[in-house]
Structure formats: C-alpha cells, structure tokens
C-alpha positions in Angstrom: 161.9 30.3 -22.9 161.9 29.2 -19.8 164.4 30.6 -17.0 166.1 27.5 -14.7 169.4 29.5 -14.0 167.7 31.5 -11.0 169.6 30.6 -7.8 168.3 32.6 -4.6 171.6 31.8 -2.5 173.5 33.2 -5.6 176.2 35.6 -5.5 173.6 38.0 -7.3 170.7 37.0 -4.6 170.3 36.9 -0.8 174.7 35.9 -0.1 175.1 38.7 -2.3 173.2 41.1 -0.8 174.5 40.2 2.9 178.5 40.4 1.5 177.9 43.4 0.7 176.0 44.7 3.9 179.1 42.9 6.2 181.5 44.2 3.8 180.0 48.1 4.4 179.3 47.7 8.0 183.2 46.7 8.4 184.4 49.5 6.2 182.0 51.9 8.6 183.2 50.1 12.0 187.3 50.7 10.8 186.9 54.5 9.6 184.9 55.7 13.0 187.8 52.9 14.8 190.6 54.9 13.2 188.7 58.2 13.5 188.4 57.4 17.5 192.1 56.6 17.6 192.8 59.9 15.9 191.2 62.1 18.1 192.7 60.5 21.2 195.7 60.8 19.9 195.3 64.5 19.6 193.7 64.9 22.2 196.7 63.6 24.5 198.8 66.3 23.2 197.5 70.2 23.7 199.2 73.2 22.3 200.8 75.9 23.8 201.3 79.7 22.2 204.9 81.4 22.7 204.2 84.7 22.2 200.6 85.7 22.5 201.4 89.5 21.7 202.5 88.6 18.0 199.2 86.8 17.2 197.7 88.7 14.1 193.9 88.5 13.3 194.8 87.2 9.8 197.7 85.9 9.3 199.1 82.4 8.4 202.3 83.0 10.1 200.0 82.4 13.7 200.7 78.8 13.2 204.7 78.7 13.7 203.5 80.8 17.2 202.1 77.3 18.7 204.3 74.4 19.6 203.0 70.8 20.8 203.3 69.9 24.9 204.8 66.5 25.2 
C-alpha cells in the first residue's frame, strides 16, 4: 500500500506547525501586553493608611484601613 496523501505544506505539516507557533507567540505577546498595562495602571495609583494605630498584625479588617490616592 502505497501512501500518495503526504502533503508537506499541509495543515498537519510545516503551515501547521508555524499556525500554531504564530498563534502562541500572539497569545504570549497579549498576556505580558495586558499584564504591562495592568501594572501601570496600579502603579499610577498608591495607597494611603488612615489610621496607622488600628493596624493589627492579623487581621483582615487592615484592608478597609487603606484608601486609593487619586
């Protein structure tokens, strides 16, 4: 049996292969985009603490004590 249905610029070959390496690289290039454009984001907009005397050392109420500079 003789196999004539090999095609090296297939979809399962070489175009295969580089769709899927452009299609990852993209996916990589948008997260650390979107990661970037989260940080700045944050970083444009420090915190201040109202009452530092009521700060606990464990204690999830320490959040409502900060509140965002704009």
């Amino acid at each position: 049996m003789e196999n004539t249905n090999r095609h090296i610029f297939s979809l399962h070959g070489i175009t295969g292969m580089l769709i899927a390496t452009l299609l990852l690289i993209s996916i990589l290039v948008g997260l650390t985009w979107w990661g970037i454009i989260a940080q700045q984001s944050v970083a444009d907009k420090p915190y201040k603490i109202e009452n530092p005397e009521q700060i606990q050392k464990i204690s999830k109420g320490n959040a409502a004590l900060k509140t965002v500079k704009e």
